[in-house]
N, C-alpha and C positions, 0 to 999 in steps of 0.2 A: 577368781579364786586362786591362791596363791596354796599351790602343795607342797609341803617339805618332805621330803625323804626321808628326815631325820624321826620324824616326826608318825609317816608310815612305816617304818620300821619296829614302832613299838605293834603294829598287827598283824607286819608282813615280813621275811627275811627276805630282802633285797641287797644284800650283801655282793648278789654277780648282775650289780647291774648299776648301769652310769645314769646319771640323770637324763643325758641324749639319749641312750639308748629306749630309756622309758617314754619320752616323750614320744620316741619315732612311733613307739608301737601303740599307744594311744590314739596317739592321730591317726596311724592305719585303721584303731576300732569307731571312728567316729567321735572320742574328745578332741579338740584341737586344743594344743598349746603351741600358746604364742610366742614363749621361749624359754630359756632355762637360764636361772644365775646363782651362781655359787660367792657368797660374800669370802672366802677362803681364794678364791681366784686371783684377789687383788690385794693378798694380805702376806705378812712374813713378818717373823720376827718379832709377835706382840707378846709380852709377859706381863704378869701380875705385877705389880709394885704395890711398895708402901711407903710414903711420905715419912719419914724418920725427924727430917727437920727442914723447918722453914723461915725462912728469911726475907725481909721487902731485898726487890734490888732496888742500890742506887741510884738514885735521880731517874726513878719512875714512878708513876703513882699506881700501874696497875699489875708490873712487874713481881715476881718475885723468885727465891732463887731457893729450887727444896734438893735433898738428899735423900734420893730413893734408894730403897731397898728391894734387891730383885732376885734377890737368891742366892747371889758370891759373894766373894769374900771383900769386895769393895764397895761402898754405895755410889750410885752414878749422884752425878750433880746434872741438873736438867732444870733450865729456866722455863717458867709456868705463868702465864697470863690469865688462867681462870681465877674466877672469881668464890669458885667454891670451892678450892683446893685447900685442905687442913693437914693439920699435923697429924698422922695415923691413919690417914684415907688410904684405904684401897682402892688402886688404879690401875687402868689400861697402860702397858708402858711400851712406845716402839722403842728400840733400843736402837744402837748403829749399825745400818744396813738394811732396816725395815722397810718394807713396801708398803705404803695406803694407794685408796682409789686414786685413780687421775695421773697416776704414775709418778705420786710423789715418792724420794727417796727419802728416809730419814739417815743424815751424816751426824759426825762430830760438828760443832759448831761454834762459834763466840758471838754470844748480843750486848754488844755494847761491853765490848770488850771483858763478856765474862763466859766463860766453858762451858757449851750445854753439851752431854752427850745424850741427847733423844729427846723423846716427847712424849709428856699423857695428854693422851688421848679422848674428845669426846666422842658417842656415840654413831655423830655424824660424820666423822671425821674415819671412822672404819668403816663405813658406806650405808648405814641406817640415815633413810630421810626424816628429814624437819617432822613431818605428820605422825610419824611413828613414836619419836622419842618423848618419855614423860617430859611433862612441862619443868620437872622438878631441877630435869639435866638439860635442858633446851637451852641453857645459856654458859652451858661450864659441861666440864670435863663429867666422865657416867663415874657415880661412886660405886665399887664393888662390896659386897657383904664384908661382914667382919671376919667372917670363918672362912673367906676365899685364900688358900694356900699362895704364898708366897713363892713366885717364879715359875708358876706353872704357866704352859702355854695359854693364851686366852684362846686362838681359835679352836683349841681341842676342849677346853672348860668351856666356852661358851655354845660351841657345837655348831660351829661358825663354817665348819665344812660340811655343807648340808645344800645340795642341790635344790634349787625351790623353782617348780614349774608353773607357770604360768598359764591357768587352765581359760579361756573360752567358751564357758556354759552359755549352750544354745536353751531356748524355754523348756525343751522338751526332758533337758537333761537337769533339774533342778536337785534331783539328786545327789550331784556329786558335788555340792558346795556345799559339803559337809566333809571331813576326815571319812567319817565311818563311809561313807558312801562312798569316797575317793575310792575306800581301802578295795569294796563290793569291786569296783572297776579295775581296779589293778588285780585285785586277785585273779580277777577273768583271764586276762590277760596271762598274771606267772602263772598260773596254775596251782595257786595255793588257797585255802579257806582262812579267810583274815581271825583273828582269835584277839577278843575284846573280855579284858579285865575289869573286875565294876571295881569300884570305889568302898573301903570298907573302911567303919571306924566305931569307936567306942563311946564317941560323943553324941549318942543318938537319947532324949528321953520320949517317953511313950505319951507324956501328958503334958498341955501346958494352958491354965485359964487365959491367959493372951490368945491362944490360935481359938478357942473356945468363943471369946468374945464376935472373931470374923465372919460375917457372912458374906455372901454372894447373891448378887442379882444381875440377869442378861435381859436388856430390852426386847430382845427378839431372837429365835434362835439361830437367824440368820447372819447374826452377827459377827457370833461365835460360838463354834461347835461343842469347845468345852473348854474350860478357863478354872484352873487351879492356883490355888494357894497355901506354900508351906513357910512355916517359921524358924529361925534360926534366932537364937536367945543368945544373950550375952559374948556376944564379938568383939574383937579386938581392932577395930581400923587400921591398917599398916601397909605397906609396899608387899607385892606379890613376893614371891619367890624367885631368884633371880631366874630359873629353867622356866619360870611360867612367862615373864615379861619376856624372854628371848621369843619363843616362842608365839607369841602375839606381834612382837613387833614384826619376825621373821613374815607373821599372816599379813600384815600390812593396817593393823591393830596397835592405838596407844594405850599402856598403863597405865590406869589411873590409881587403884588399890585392889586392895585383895579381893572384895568381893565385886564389883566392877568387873574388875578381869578373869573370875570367875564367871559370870555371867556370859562374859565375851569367848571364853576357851569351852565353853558348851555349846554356844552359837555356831563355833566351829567345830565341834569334835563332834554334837549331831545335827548339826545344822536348823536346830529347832534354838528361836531367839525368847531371852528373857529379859525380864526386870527386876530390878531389887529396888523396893523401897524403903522407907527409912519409917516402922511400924511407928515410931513414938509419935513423928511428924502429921501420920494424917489424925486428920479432925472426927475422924468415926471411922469404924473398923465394918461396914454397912457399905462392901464394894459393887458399886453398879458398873455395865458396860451399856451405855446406851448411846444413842445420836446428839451432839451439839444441836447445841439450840444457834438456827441463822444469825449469824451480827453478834456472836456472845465472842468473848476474847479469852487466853489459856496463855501462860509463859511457858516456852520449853524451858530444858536445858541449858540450850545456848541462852540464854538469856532475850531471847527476842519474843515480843506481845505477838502471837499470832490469831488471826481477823477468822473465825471459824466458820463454817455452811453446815448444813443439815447434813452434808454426806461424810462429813467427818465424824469419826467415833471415838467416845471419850470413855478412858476409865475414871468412875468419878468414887471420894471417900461422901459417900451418902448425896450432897448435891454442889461439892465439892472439887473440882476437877483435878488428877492428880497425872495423867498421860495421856498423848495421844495414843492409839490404839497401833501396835505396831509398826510405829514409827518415831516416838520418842520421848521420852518420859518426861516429868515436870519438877519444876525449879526449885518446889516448895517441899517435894517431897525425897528430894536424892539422897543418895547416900553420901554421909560426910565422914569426918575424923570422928565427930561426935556421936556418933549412928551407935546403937546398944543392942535395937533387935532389926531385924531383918525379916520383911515381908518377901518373899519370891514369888513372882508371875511366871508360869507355862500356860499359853495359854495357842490357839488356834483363831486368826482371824479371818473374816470376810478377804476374801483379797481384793475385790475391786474398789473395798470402801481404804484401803491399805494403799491400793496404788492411786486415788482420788486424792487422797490427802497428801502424799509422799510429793505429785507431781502439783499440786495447790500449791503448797509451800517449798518445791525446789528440795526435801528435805531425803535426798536418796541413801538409806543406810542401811547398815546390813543385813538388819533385823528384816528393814520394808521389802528387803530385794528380796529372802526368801518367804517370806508371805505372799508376795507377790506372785512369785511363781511357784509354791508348793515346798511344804515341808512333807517329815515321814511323821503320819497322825499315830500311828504303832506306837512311837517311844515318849511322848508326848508325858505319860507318867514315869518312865524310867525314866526321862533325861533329868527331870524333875528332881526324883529322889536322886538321884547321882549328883546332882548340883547342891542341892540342900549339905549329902556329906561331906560334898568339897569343901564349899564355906564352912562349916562346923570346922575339918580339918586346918582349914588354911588362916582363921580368926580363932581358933583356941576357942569357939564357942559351943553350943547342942541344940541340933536338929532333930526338931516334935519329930517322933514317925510319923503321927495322923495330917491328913492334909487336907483343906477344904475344897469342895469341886461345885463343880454344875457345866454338866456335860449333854450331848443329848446323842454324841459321837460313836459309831457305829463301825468298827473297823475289821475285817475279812478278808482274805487271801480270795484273790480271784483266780476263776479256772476259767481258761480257751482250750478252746477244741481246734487244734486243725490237720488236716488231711495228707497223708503222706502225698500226694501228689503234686500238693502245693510248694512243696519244697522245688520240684525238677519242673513245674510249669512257671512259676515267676520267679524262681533264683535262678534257674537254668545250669542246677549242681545235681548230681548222685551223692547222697547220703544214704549208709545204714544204719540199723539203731544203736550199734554201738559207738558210731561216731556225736549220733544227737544229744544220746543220752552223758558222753564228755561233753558234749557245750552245753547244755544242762545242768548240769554237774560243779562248771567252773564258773557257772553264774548264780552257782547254790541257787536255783530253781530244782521244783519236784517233778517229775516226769514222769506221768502214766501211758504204757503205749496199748494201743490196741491193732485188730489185722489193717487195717486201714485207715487210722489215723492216730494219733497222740495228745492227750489233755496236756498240758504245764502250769503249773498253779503257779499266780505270782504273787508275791509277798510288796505288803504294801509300802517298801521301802522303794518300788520301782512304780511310783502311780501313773508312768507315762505309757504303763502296756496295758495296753484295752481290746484290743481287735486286734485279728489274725495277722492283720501284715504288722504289725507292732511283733511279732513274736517272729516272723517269717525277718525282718529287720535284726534280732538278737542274732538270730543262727548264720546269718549271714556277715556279721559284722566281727563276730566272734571267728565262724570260720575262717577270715579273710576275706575282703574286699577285692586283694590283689590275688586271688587265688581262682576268683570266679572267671569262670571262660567269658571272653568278648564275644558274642554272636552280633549280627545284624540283622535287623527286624525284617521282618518278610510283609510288603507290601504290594498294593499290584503295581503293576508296571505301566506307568499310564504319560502321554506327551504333556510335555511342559507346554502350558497356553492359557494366555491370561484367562481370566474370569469372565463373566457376562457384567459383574458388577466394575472391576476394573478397565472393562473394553467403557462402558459407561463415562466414567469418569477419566479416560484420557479423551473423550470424544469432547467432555465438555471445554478441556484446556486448549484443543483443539480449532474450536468453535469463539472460546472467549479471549484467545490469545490470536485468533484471525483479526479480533474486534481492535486490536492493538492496546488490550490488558494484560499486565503482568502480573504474574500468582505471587502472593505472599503466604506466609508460614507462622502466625501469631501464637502468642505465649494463651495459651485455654484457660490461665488464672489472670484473674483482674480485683480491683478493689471492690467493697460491696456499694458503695457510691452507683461506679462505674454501671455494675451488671446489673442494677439496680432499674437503669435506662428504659432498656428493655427486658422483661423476662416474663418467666410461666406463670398464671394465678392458679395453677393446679398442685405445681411441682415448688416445695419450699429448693434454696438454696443446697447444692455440697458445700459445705466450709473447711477447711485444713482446722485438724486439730494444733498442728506447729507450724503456723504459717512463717516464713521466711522477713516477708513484711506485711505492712497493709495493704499494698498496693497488689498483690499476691496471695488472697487468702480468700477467692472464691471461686469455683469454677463455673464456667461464666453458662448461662443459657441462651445466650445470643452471642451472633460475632461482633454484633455491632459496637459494644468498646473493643474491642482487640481493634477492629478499624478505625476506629475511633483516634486510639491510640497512635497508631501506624500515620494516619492522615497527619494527625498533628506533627509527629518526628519529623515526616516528609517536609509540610511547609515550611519547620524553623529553619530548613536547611536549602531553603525557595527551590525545592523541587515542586514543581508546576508545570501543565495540569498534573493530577492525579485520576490514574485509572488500574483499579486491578481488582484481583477476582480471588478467591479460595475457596477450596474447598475442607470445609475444618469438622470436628467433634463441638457437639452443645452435651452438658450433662445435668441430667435432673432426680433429685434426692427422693430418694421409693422409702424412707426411714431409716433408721439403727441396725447397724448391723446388716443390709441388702445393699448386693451391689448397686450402685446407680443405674438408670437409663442411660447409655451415650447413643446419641442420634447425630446423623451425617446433614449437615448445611450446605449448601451455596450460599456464597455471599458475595455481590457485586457492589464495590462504591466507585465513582463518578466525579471529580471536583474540579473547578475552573471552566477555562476557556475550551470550546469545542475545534474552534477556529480562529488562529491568532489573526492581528489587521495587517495587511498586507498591501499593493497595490490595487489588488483589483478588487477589495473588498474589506466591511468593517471586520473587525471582532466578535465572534456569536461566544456564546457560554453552553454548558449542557444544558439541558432541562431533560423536562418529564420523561418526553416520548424519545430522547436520546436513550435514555436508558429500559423504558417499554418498549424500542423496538431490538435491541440486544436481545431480548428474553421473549421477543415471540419469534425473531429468529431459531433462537435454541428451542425451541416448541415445537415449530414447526419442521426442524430437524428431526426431531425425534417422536413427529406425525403425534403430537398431544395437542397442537395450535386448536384445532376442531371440538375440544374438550375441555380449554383454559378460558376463563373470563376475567373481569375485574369486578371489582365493586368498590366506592369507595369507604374512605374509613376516617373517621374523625376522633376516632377513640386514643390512638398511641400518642400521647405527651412528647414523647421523644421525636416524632415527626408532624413535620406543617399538616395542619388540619385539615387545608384543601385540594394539597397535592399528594395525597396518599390514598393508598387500592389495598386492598386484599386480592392476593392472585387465588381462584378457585379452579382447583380440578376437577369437573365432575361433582359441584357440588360441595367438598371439599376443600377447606380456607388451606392453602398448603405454603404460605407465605404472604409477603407483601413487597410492595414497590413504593416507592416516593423520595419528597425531597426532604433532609432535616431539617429538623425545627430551626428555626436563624437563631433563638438562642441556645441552643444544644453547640449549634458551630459556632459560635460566636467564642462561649465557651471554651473552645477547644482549638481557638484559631484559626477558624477554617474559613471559608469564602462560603457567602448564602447560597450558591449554585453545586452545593453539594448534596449529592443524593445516591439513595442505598437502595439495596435488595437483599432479600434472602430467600432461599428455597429451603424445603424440605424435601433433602434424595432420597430419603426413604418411599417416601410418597410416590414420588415420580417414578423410581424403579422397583415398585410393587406395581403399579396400575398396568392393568392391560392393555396395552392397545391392539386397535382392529389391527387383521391381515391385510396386507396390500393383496389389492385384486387388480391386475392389469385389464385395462379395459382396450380394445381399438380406438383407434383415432376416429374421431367422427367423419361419416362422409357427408353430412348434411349440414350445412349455412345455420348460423346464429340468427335470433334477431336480437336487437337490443331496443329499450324503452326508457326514458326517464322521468323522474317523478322528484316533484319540488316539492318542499313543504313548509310550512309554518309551525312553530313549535316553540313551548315556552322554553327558556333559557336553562332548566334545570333538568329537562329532557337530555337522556344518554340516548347518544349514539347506538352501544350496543344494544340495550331495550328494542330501540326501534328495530336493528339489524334481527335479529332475534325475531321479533312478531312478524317481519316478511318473510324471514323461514319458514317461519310454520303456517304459515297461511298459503304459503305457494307449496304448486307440486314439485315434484322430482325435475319439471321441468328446467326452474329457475338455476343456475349454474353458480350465478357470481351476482354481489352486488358491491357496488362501487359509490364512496361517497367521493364527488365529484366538486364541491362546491359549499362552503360557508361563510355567511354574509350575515351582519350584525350592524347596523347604522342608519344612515339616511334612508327614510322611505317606509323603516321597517318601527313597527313602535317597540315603545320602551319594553324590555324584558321577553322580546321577542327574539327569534332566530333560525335565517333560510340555512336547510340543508336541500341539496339538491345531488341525487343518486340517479347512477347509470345500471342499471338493471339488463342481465345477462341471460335469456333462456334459447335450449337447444334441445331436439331429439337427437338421440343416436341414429334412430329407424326410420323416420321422414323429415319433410320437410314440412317445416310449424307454418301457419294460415295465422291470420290477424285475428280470424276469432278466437285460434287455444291462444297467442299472447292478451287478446282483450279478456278471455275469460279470465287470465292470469292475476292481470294486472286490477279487475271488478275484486276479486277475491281480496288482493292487496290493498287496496284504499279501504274497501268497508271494514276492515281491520282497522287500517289504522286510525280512520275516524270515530272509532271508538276510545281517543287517548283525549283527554281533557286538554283543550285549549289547542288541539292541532290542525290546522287547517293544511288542503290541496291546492296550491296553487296553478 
């Protein structure tokens, strides 16, 4: 929002005050501006002229050589290159000695050997950018009115000394992108009540069968709250006035014509955005606002076919489409030269169907910005009627009084209640109520006090005050910010010392950097290919709304491409083997609008040679149990080994079918282990001897584990027993280990597989395992009958497994 002084002085006398100055005090209230420029800074010496007479220069084709008139009793001669320069134009004149931007000096001069003393001036050329200036002067010198007095200063006539602030509206503050609103915030600030003149004129008729003919219809009332239409008859199409176009460009606004930039100088002066269309142009006077139809197409403005969705909203003449809905009007129906009457829109829209469309098509404009984040719905008919007499005013035409509506808009001053002691418990100030009731007062709020607290009614030009601290926020900011005492918060006093979850996870880097792994730190976004690998069938994806690239536009539910990724950098740069560990964030999408789940992972990959070929030995690679024995180390670190299992798992695409487990806690699938699929790494340039893990810490540092109980050392002798068996080939290990738990007593200590054989002797699809069995009293000494009973117990068990014989 670009503020002018000039501009706020038609509702406020700031007469003892600099544009710094104003800025500084602003930003102390919570506006920030960005900064302050005065076009008069970089200017001197510019007068009015008038072209008297004109001549080509010699042996130039673009050249030509005028005699201006500037107020003495000489005419200057000044060589002119534009192309719209005429005999009787009035012009910007720098004369000798004049300063433009960029620190040019304007001197006496000869071009081509002829006397210029100065220069006219284009708009851009006294420090108006390219976007600002009409198209009409975008290639040649600004012509000035006919009636513009001759040799009068231009920076004093054009009001070119005019501090313009630089405002940084935050969402909350949508307010003040508007004058009038500006004014609300500056007043606070000097201490004056801004005073707002309407607009009056004698061009007003009371009747007209054209606005007669108009009706209205809203698809839904959610669309919009209330959407009006007034007429303006028999207009004259022409250039603003020159104090109107200064004053738009000054807002960072191009003229286009008088009603145009009537439209555009109420966008700013209430910050409430309109539309003028061109009544003769639509096809039925039968205006709808309803939703585009998916896949239908609309011309704006600019001239470009836009591709529409259902969430776009369209004003249509009957089924016609004639604008986007606060965001920008249509091609077929703008206002031209030839334009006769004038339809005007005030209207109030959906904002999320305003910022859907705005950010669809890239089309960020004034109007979408404040839809977007809130207009004042209060003047929503004033601003209306105020606009209607301008146009009348400023096209020599007349504005119907009556105007057509369909509203369903409900607007009321809201009253909070809060507590005198809210002030000295979270401002941490003494106020009395003669002090409240001045910042009340300079924020033209009403103030009711009572023994113990104070109501504030707020007027709905300020919709971002709703709840107490929004109000407990005004008195404070108003106050002074720099005025409120520093206190420091009182907390207890307690030793700095890591966490239980911290001591955790430096235990693990501990343990997995013993293993000789190094931690890496991966990027949590990856492509949706990528995360695709692995992820949740419970939890859809997060996606970035503005993803940076593709490659970056999902947060991932696994490590395993972030490793992925990392593996592959490694190899192209033959770093070999590969071993390292993290511990990272996974995040999984709960809907619209709710934070995500982020859950804490381990994740360990594994790739290459375990053992390089040396003399006294070949080349080993990792495999499985290289990397299951890593992880029931840290198990049995952390006394979980008793409670962890495997199981396997043939289900994850992304890894080898037959080399993959499910780790189970207790029951609980809380991860997995194995090798990657060979074509996942193949993929990704990796070597087949690559293989992953991942935990979930949450899992692991929630569970309980038992207490250590110190036991004595035994005083009584072991015995041990072993037991051979036959078993088919698809028989696990732990199954078996498992059913001689539970079939032995407390006696059995340890069991030990000791021996596995698969070949000669043994038939097909068979396979010896042979186990060292461990039993011990603490309190005596065991007899051959408690291990015989022991051992009875354990075979009739396991003889119950299909196909396993005792050898």
């Amino acid at each position: 929002m670009q503020l002018s002084m000039e501009w706020l002085n038609d509702f406020l006398d700031l007469s003892n005050w600099s544009g710094q100055q104003l800025a500084d005090a602003m930003s102390l209230t919570g506006i920030e501006v960005e900064g302050v420029e005065n076009f008069a800074d970089n200017l001197s010496h510019l007068v009015v002229g008038q072209v008297v007479e004109l001549a080509p220069m010699p042996e130039s084709d673009h050249l030509k050589i005028t005699q201006v008139d500037v107020g003495g009793d000489n005419l200057l001669q000044i060589v002119c290159g534009a192309p719209n320069v005429y005999q009787g134009a009035k012009v910007i004149t720098a004369i000798d000695g004049a300063q433009l931007p960029g620190g040019i000096q304007i001197t006496k001069t000869q071009l081509r050997g002829v006397e210029s003393n100065g220069m006219l001036c284009s708009l851009q050329e006294i420090g108006f950018s390219d976007r600002v200036v009409a198209k009409k002067y975008a290639d040649g010198i600004f012509i000035l009115p006919e009636d513009t007095p001759i040799g009068v200063d231009v920076i004093e006539y054009l009001k070119l000394d005019d501090p313009i602030l630089e405002l940084s509206i935050t969402p909350n503050r949508a307010d003040a992108l508007s004058m009038r609103g500006s004014a609300y915030e500056v007043g606070a600030i000097v201490e004056q009540h801004p005073q707002f003149e309407l607009f009056e004129t004698e061009r007003l008729i009371s009747h007209s069968p054209r606005l007669d003919d108009v009706t209205i219809e809203i698809e839904s009332p959610d669309l919009s709250e209330s959407y009006q239409l007034r007429l303006i008859e028999n207009v004259t199409i022409k250039e603003s006035p020159l104090w109107l176009q200064v004053r738009l460009m000054k807002a960072g606004i191009r003229p286009i014509n008088n009603v145009v930039d009537a439209t555009n100088y109420f966008l700013l002066l209430y910050g409430q955005p309109m539309h003028a269309f061109d009544y003769d142009q639509l096809k039925s006077k039968h205006i709808k606002v309803k939703k585009a139809v998916d896949g239908s197409r609309f011309t704006t403005l600019d001239g470009v076919e836009r591709l529409l969705t259902a969430n776009d909203v369209l004003i249509k003449a009957d089924d016609e489409p004639i604008a986007l809905a606060g965001v920008m009007g249509g091609l077929d129906s703008e206002v031209t030269d030839t334009t006769q009457h004038v339809l005007l829109e005030t209207a109030v829209f959906n904002p999320l169907n305003v910022r859907q469309t705005s950010k669809q098509f890239n089309l960020r404009s004034e109007s979408s910005l404040r839809f977007e984040k809130g207009i004042n719905l209060a003047t929503i008919t004033e601003s209306g009627e105020q606009a209607a007499v301008f146009i009348a005013n400023l096209t020599a035409g007349q504005a119907v009084e009556s105007y057509k509506e369909a509203s369903t808009l409900e607007v009321t001053d809201k009253e909070i209640e809060v507590p005198f002691a809210a002030i000295k418990n979270k401002l941490g100030i003494e106020m009395n109520q003669d002090e409240l009731v001045s910042i009340f007062d300079r924020l033209d709020f009403k103030v009711v006090i009572d023994n113990d607290s104070f109501t504030v009614t707020i007027p709905p030009r300020r919709w971002d005050i709703n709840i107490e601290a929004d109000v407990l926020e005004e008195i404070a900011r108003i106050y002074g910010y720099d005025k409120i005492p520093v206190t420091l918060p009182i907390v207890p006093n307690t030793p700095g010392k890591l966490s239980t979850r911290k001591k955790r996870i430096r235990q693990i880097r501990h343990i997995f950097e013993g293993f000789g792994l190094n931690e890496v730190i991966s990027y949590v976004l990856t492509s949706e290919a990528e995360a695709q690998l692995i992820h949740s069938n419970t939890y859809p994806f997060v996606k970035l709304a503005f993803p940076m690239s593709e490659e970056r536009s999902i947060l991932r539910q696994s490590l395993f491409a972030s490793f992925l990724e990392i593996a592959q950098y490694n190899r192209a740069r033959k770093n070999s083997p590969l071993a390292f560990y993290e511990v990272g964030k996974v995040f999984y999408n709960q809907g619209r609008n709710i934070q995500p789940i982020e859950a804490e992972r381990l994740a360990i990959m594994l790739s290459g040679s375990q053992q390089s070929r040396n003399w006294f030995g070949e080349a080993t690679s990792v495999d499985f149990y290289t990397i299951k024995g890593m992880l029931d180390t840290y198990f049995a670190t952390i006394r979980l080994d008793k409670a962890i299992s495997y199981q396997a798992n043939e289900a994850m695409t992304a890894m080898h079918p037959g080399r993959t487990a499910d780790i189970i806690l207790d029951g609980a699938v809380i991860g997995f282990v194995g090798q990657i699929h060979p074509t996942v790494a193949k993929n990704h340039d990796l070597e087949d001897s690559t293989f992953f893990a991942e935990l979930d810490l949450d899992a692991i540092f929630n569970y309980q584990t038992e207490p250590i109980i110190q036991s004595p050392i035994p005083k009584y002798p072991a015995i041990s027993r072993d037991i051979a068996l036959l078993v088919n080939d698809n028989q696990t290990h732990a199954s078996l280990e498992t059913l001689i738990y539970e079939q032995a007593s407390s006696l059995l200590k340890s069991i030990e597989l000791f021996d596995l054989y698969q070949g000669e002797s043994i038939q097909s699809g068979k396979v010896s395992l042979a186990y060292h069995l461990t039993f011990q009293d603490p309190n005596r000494t065991l007899t051959d009958d408690d291990v015989n009973q022991e051992m009875t117990k354990i075979t009739q068990a396991l003889l119950t497994i299909d196909g396993l014989e005792i050898r």
